[in-house]
mmJSON file of the N, C-alpha and C atoms, coordinates in Angstrom:
{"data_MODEL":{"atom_site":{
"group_PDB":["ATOM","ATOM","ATOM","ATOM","ATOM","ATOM","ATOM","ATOM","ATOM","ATOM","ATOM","ATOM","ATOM","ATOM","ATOM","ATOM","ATOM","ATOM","ATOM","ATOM","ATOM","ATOM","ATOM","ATOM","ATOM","ATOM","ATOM","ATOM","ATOM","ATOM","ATOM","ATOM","ATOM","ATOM","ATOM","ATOM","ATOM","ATOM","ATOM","ATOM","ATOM","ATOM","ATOM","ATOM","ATOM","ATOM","ATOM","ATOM","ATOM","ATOM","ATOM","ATOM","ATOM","ATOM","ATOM","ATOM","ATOM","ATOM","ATOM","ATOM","ATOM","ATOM","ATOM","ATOM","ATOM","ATOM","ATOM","ATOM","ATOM","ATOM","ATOM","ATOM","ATOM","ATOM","ATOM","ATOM","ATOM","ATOM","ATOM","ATOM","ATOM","ATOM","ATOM","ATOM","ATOM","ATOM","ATOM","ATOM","ATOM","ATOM","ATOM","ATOM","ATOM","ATOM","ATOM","ATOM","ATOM","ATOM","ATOM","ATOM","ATOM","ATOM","ATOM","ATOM","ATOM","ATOM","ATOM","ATOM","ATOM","ATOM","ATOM","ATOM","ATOM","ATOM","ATOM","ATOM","ATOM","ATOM","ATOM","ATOM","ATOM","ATOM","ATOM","ATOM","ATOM","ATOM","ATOM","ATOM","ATOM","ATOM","ATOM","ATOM","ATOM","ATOM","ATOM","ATOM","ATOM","ATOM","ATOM","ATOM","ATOM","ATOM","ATOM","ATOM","ATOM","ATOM","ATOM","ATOM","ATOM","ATOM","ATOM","ATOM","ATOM","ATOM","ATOM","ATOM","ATOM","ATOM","ATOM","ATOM","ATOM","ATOM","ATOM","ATOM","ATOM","ATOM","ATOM","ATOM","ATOM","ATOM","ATOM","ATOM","ATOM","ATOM","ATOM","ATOM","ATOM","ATOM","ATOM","ATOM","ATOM","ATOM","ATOM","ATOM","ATOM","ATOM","ATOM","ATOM","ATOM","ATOM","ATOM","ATOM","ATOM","ATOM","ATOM","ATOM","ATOM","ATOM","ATOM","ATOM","ATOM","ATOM","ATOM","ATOM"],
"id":[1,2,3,4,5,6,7,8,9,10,11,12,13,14,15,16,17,18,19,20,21,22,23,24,25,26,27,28,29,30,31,32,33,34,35,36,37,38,39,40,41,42,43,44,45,46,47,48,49,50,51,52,53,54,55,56,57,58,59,60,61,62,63,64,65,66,67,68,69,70,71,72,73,74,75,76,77,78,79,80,81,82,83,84,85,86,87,88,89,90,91,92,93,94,95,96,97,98,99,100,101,102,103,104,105,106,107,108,109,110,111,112,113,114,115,116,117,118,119,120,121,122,123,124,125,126,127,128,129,130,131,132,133,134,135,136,137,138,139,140,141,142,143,144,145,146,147,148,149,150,151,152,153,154,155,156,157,158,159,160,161,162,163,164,165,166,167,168,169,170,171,172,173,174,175,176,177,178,179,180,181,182,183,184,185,186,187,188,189,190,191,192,193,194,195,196,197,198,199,200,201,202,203,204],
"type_symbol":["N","C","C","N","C","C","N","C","C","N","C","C","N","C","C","N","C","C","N","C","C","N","C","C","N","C","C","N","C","C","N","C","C","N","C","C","N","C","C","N","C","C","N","C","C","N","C","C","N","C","C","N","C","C","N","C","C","N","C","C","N","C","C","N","C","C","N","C","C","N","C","C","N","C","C","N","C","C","N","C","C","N","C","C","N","C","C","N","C","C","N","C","C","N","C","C","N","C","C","N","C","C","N","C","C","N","C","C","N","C","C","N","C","C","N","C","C","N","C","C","N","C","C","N","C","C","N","C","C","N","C","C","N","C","C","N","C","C","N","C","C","N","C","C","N","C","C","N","C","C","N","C","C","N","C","C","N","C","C","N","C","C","N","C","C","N","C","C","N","C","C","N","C","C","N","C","C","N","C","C","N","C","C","N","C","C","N","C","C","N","C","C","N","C","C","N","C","C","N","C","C","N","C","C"],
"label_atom_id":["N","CA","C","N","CA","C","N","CA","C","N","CA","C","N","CA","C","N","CA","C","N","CA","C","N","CA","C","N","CA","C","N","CA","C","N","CA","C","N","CA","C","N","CA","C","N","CA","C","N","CA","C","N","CA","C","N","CA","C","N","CA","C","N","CA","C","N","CA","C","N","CA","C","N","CA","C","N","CA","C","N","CA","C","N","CA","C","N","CA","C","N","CA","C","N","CA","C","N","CA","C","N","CA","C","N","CA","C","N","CA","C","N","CA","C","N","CA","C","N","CA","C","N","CA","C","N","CA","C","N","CA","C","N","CA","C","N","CA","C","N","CA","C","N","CA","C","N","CA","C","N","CA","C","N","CA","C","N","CA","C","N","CA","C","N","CA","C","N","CA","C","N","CA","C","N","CA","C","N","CA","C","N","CA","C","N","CA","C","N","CA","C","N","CA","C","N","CA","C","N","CA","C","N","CA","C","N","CA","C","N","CA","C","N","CA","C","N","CA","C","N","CA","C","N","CA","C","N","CA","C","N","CA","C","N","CA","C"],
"label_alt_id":[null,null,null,null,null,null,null,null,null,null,null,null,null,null,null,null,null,null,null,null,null,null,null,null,null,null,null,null,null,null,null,null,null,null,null,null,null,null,null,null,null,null,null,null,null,null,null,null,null,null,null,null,null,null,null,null,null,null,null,null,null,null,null,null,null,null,null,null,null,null,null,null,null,null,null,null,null,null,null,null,null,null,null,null,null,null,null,null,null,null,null,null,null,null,null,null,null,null,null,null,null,null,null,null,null,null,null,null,null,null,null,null,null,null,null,null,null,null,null,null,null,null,null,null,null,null,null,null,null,null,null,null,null,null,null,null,null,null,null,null,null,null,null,null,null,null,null,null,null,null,null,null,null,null,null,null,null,null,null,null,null,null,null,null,null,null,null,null,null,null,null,null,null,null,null,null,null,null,null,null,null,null,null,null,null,null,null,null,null,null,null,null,null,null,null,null,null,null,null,null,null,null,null,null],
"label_comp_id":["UNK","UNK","UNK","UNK","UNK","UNK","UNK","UNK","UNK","UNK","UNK","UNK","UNK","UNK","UNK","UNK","UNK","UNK","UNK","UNK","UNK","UNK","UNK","UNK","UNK","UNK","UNK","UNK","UNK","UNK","UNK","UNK","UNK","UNK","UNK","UNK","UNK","UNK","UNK","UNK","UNK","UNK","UNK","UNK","UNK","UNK","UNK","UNK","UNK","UNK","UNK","UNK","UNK","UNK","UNK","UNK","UNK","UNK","UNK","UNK","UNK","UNK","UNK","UNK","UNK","UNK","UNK","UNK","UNK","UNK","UNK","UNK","UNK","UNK","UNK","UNK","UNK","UNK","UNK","UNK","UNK","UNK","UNK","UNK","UNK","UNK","UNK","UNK","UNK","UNK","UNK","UNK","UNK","UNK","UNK","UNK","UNK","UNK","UNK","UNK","UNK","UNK","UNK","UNK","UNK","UNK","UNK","UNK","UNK","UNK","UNK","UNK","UNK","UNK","UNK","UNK","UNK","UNK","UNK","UNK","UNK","UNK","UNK","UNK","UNK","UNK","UNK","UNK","UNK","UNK","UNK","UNK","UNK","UNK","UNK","UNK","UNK","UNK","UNK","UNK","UNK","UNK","UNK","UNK","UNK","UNK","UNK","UNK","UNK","UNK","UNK","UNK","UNK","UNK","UNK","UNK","UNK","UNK","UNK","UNK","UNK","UNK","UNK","UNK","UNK","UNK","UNK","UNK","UNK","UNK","UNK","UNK","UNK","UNK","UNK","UNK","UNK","UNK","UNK","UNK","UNK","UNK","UNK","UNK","UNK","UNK","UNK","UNK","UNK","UNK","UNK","UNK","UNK","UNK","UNK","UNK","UNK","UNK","UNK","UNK","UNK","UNK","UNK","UNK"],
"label_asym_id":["A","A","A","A","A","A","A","A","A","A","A","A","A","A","A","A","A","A","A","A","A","A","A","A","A","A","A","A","A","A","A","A","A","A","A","A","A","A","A","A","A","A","A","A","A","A","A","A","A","A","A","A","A","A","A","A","A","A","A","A","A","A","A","A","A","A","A","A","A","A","A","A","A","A","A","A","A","A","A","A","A","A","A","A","A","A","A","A","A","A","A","A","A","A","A","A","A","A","A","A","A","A","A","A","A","A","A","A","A","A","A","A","A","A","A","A","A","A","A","A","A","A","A","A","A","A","A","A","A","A","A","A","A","A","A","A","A","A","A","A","A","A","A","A","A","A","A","A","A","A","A","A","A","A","A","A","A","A","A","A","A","A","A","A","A","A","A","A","A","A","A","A","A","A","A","A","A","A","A","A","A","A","A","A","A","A","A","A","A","A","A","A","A","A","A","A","A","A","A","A","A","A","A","A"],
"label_entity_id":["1","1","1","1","1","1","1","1","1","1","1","1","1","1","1","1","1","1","1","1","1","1","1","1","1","1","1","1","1","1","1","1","1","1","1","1","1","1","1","1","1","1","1","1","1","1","1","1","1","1","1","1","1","1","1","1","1","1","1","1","1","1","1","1","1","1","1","1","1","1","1","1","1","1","1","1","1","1","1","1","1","1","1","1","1","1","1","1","1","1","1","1","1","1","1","1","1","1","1","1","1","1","1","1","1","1","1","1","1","1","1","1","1","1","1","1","1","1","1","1","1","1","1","1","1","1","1","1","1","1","1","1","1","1","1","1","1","1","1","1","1","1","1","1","1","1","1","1","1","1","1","1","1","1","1","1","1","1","1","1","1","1","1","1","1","1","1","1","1","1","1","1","1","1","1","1","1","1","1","1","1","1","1","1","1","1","1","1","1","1","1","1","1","1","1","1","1","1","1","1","1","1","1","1"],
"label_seq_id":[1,1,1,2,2,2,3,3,3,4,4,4,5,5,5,6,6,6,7,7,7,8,8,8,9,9,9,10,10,10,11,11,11,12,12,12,13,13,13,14,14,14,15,15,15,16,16,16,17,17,17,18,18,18,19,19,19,20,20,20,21,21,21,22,22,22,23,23,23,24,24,24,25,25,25,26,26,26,27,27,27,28,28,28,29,29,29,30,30,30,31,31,31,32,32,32,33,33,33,34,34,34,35,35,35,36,36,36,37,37,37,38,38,38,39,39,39,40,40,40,41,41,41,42,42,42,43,43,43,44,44,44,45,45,45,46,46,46,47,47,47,48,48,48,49,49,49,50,50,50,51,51,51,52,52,52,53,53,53,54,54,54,55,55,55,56,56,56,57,57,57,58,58,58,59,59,59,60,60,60,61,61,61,62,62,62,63,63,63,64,64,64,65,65,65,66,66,66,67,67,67,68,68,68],
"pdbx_PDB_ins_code":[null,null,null,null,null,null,null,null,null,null,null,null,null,null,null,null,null,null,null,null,null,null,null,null,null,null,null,null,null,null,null,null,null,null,null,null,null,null,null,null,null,null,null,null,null,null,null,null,null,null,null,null,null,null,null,null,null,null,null,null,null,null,null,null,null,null,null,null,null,null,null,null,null,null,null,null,null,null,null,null,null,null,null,null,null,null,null,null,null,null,null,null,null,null,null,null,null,null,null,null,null,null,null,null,null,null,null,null,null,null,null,null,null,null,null,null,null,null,null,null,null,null,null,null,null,null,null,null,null,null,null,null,null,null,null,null,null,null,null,null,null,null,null,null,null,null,null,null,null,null,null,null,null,null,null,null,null,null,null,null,null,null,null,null,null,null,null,null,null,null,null,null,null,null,null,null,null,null,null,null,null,null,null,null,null,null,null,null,null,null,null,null,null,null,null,null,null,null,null,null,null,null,null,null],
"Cartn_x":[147.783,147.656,148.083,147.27,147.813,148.467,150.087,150.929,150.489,151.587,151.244,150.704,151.236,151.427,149.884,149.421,148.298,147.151,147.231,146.335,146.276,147.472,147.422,146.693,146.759,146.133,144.723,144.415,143.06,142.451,142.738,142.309,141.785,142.909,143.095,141.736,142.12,140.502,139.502,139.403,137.681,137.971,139.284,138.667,138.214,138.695,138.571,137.156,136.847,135.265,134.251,134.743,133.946,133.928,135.206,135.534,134.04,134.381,133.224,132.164,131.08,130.202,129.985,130.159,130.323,130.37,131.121,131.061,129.462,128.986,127.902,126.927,126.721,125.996,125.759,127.126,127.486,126.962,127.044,126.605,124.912,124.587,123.061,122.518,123.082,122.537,122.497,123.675,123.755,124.277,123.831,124.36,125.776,126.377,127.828,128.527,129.281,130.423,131.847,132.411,132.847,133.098,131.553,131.099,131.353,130.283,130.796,132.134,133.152,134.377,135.46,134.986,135.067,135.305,133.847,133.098,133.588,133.485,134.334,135.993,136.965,138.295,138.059,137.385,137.412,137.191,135.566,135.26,136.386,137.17,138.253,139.221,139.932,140.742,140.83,139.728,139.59,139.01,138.535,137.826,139.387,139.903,141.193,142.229,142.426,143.071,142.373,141.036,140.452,140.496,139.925,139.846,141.09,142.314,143.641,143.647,143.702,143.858,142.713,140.979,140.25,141.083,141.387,142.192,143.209,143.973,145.319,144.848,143.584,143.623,142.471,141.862,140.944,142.252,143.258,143.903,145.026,144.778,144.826,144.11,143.177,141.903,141.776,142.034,142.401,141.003,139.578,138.557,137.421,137.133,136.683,137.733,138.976,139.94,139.643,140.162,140.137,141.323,142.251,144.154,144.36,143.031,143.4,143.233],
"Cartn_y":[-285.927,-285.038,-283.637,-282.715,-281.14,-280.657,-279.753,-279.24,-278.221,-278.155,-277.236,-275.538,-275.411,-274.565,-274.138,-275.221,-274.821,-275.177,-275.927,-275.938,-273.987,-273.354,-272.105,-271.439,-271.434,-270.393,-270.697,-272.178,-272.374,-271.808,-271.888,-270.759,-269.751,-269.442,-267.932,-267.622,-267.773,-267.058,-268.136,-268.61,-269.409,-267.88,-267.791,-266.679,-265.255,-265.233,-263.303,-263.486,-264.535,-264.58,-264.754,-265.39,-265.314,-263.818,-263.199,-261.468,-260.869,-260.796,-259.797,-260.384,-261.752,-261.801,-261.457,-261.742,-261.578,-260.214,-259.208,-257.738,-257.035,-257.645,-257.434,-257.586,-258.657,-259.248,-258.145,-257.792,-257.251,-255.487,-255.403,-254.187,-254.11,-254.901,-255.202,-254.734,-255.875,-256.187,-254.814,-254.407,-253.375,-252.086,-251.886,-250.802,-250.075,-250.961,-250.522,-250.683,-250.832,-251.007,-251.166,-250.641,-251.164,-251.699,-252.073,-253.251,-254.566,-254.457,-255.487,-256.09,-255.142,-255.514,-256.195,-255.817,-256.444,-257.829,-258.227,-259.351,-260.462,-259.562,-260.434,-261.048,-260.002,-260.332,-261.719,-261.226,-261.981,-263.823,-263.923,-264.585,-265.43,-264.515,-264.807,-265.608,-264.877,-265.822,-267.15,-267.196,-268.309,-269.26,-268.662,-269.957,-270.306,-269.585,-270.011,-270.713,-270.846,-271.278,-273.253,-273.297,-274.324,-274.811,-273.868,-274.554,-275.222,-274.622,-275.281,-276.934,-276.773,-277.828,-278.883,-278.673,-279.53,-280.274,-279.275,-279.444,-280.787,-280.178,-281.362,-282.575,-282.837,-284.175,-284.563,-283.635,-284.83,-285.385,-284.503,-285.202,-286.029,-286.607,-288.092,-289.209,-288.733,-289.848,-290.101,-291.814,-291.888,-292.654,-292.83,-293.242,-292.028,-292.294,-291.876,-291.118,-291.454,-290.94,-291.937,-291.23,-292.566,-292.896,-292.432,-292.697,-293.971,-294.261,-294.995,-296.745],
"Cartn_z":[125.806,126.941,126.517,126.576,126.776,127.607,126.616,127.295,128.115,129.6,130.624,129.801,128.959,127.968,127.574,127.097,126.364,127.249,128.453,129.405,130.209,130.04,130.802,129.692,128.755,127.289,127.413,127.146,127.322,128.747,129.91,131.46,130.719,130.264,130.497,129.678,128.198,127.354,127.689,128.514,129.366,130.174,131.149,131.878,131.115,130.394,129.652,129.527,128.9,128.48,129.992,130.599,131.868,132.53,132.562,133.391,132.565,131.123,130.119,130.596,130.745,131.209,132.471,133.555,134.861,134.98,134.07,134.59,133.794,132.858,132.295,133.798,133.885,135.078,135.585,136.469,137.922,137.396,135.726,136.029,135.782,135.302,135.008,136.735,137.485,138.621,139.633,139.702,140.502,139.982,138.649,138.442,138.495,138.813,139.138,138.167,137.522,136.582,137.274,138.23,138.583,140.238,140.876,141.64,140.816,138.977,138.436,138.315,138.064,137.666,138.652,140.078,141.188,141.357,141.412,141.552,140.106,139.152,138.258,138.133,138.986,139.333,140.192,141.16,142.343,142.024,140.699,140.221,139.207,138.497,137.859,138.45,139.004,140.029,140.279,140.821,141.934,140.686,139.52,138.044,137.489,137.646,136.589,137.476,138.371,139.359,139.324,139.398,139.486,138.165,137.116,135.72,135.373,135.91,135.521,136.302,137.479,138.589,137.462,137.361,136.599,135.783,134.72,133.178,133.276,134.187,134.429,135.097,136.038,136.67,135.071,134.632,133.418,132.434,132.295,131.081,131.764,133.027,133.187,133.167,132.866,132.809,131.614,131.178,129.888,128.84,130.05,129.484,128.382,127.508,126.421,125.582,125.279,124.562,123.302,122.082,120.972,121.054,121.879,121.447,123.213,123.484,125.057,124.98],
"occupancy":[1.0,1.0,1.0,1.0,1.0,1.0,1.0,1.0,1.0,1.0,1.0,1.0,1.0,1.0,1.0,1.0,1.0,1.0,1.0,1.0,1.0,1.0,1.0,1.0,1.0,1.0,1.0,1.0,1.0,1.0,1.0,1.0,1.0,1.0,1.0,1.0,1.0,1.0,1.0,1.0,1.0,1.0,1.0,1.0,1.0,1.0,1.0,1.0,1.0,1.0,1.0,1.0,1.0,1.0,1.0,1.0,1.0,1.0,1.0,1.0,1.0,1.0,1.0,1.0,1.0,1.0,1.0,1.0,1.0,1.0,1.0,1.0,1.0,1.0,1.0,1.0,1.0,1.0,1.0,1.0,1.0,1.0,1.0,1.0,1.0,1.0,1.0,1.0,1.0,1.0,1.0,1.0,1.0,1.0,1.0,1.0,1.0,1.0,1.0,1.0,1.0,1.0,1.0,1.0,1.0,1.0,1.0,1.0,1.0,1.0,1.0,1.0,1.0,1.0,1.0,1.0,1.0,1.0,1.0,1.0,1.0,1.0,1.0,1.0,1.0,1.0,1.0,1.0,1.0,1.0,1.0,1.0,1.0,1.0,1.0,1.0,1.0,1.0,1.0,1.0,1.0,1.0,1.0,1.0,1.0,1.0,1.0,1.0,1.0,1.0,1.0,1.0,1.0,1.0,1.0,1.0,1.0,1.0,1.0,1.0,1.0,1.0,1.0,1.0,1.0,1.0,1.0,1.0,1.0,1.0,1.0,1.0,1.0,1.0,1.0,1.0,1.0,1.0,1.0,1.0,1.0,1.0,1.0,1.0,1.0,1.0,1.0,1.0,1.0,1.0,1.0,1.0,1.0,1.0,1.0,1.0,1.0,1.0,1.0,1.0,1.0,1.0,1.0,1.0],
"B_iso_or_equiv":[0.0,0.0,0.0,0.0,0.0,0.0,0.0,0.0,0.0,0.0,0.0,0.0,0.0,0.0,0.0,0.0,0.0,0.0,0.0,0.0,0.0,0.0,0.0,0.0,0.0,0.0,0.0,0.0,0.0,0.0,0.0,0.0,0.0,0.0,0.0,0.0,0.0,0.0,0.0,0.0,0.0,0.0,0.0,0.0,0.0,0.0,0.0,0.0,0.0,0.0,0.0,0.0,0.0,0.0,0.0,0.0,0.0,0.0,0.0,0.0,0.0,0.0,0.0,0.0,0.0,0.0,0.0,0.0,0.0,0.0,0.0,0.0,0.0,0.0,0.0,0.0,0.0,0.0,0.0,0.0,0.0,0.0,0.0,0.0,0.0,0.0,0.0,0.0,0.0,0.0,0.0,0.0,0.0,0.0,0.0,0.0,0.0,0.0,0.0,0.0,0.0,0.0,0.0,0.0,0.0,0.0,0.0,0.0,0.0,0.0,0.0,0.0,0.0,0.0,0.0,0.0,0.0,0.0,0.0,0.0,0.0,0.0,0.0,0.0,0.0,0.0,0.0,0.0,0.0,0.0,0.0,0.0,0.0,0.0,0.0,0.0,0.0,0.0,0.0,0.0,0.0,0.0,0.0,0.0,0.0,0.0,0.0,0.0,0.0,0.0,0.0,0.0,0.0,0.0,0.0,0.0,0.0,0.0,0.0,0.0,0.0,0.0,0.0,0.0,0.0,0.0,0.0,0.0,0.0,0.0,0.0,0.0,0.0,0.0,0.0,0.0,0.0,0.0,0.0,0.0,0.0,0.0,0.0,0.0,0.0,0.0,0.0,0.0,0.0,0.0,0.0,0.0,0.0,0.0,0.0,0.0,0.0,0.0,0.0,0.0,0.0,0.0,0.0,0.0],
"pdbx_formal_charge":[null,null,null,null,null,null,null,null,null,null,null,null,null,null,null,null,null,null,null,null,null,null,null,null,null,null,null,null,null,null,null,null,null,null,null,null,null,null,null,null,null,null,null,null,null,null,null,null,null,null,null,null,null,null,null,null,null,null,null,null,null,null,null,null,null,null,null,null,null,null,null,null,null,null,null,null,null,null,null,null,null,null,null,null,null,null,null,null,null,null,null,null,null,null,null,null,null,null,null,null,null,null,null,null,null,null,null,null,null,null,null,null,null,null,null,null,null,null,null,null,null,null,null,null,null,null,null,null,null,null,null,null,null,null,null,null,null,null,null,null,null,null,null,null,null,null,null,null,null,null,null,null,null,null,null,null,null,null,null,null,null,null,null,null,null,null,null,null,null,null,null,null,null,null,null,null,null,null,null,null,null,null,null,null,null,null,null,null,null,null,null,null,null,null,null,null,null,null,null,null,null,null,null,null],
"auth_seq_id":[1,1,1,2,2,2,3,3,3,4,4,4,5,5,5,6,6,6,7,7,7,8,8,8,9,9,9,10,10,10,11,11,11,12,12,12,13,13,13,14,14,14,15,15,15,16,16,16,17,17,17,18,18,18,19,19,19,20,20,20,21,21,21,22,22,22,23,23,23,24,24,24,25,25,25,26,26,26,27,27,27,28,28,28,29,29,29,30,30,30,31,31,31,32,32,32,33,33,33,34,34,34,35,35,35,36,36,36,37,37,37,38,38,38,39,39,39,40,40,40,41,41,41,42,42,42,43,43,43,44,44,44,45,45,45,46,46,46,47,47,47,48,48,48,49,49,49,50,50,50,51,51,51,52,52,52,53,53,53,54,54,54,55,55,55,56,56,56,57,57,57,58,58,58,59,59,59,60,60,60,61,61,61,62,62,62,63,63,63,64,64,64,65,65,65,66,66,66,67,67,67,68,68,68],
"auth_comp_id":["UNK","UNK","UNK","UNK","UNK","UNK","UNK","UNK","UNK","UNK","UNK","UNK","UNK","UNK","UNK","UNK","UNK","UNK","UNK","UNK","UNK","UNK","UNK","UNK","UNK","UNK","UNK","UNK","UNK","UNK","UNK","UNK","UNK","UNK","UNK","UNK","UNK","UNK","UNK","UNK","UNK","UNK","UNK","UNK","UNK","UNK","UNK","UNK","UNK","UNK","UNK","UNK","UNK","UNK","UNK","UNK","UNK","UNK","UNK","UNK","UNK","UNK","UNK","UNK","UNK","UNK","UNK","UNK","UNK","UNK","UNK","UNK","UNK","UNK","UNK","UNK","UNK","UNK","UNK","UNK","UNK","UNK","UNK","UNK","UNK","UNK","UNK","UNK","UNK","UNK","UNK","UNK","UNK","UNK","UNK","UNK","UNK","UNK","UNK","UNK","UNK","UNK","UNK","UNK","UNK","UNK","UNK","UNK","UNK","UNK","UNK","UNK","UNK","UNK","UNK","UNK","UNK","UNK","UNK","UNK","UNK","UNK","UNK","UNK","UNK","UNK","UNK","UNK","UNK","UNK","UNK","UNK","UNK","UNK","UNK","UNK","UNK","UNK","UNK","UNK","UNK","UNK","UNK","UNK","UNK","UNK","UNK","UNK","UNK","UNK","UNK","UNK","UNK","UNK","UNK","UNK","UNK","UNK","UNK","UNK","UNK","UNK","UNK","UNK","UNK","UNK","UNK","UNK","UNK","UNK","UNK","UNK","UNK","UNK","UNK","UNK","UNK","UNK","UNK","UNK","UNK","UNK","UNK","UNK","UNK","UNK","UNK","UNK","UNK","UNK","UNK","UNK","UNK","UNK","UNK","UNK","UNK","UNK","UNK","UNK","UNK","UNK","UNK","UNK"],
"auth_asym_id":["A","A","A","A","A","A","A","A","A","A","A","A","A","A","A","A","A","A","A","A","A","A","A","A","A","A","A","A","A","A","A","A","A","A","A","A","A","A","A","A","A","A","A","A","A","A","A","A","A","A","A","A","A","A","A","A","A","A","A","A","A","A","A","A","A","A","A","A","A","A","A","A","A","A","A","A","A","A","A","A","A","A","A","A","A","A","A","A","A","A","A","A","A","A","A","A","A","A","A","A","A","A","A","A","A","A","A","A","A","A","A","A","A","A","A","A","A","A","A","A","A","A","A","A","A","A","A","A","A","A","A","A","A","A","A","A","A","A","A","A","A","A","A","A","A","A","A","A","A","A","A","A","A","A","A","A","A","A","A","A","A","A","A","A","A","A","A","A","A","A","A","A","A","A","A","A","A","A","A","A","A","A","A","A","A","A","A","A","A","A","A","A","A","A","A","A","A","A","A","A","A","A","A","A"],
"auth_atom_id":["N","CA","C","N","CA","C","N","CA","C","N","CA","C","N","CA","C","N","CA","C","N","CA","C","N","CA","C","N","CA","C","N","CA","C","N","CA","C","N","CA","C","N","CA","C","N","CA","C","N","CA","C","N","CA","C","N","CA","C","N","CA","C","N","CA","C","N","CA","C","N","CA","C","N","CA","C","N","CA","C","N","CA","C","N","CA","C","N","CA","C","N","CA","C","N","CA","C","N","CA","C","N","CA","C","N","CA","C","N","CA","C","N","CA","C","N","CA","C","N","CA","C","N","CA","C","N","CA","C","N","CA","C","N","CA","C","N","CA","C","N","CA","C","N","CA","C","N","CA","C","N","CA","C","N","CA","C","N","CA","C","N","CA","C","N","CA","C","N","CA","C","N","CA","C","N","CA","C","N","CA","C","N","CA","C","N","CA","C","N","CA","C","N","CA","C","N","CA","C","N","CA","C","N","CA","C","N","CA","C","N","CA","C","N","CA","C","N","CA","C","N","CA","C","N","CA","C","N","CA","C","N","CA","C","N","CA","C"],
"pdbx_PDB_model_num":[1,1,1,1,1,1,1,1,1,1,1,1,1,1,1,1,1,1,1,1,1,1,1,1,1,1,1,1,1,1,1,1,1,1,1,1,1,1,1,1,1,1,1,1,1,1,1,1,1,1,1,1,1,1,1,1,1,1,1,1,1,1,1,1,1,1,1,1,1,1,1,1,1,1,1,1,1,1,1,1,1,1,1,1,1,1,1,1,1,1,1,1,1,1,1,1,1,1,1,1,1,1,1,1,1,1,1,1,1,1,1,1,1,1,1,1,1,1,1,1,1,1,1,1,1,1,1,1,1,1,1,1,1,1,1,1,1,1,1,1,1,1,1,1,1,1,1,1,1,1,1,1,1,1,1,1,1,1,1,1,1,1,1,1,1,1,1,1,1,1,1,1,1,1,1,1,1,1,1,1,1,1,1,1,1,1,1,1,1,1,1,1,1,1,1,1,1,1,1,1,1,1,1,1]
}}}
């Protein structure tokens, strides 16, 4: 199982990499740069918040592990 530790590190750069796409998007889409950057906080947030919560209930689930 992955420490609380490295479940927060892993969030985090899933999120950095999600903010840089998402603000690409947001400026593609609307021209804004920072409309994009917006929409990407907002997006951020609420992914890293969940990606953590995901993270911790899969690494109780002990089917397709080779160590189970």
């Amino acid at each position: 199982m992955d420490s609380t530790g490295r479940t927060f590190v892993k969030a985090l750069l899933w999120q950095v990499t999600g903010i840089l796409c998402t603000v690409i998007i947001g400026l593609v889409l609307t021209g804004s740069a920072a409309l994009g950057g917006k929409i990407a906080l907002a997006n951020a947030a609420l992914g890293f918040a969940l990606y953590a919560i995901y993270e911790r209930l899969w690494a109780r689930v002990r089917w397709g592990r080779a160590d189970a």
